[in-house]
C-alpha positions, 0 to 999 in steps of 0.5 A: 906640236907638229914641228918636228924639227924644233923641238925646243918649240914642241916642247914648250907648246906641249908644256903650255897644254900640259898646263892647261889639261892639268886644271879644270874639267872644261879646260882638259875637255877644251886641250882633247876637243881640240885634237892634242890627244893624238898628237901628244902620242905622236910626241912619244916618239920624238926623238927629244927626251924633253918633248917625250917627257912633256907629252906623259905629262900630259897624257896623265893629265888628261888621263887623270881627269875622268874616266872617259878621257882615260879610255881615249888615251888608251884607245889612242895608243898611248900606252905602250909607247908609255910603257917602252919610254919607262923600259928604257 
């Protein structure tokens, strides 16, 4: 997810992560405990739209599991890198 210059790479990364946080409570819980969340923000900004969109689709995953994961995405700054990519 780090490697800025491949975006082709984030982007197939963050899909696999996508996926994964999509399943059960245990496996997001894995993706967030193993540092994504942060990272999936900093995908917000690439300047790729494939990788962008990527990264809200997993933020809504892992978002979209329990109440405590939302408030992390929230306190991560998620949101308004959110909002500005849906003005655009």
């Amino acid at each position: 997810l780090k490697e800025i210059g491949r975006p082709n790479l984030q982007f197939e990364a963050a899909w696999v992560l996508t996926n994964i946080a999509s399943g059960t409570a245990e496996q997001t819980r894995v993706v967030v405990e193993h540092g994504a969340l942060p990272l999936f923000v900093e995908l917000l900004q690439s300047p790729n739209e494939d990788v962008r969109e990527q990264a809200v689709w997993a933020l809504g995953n892992i978002a979209g599991d329990c109440p405590n994961f939302r408030d992390l995405v929230l306190q991560s700054g998620g949101l308004n890198p959110i909002m500005r990519l849906l003005g655009d």
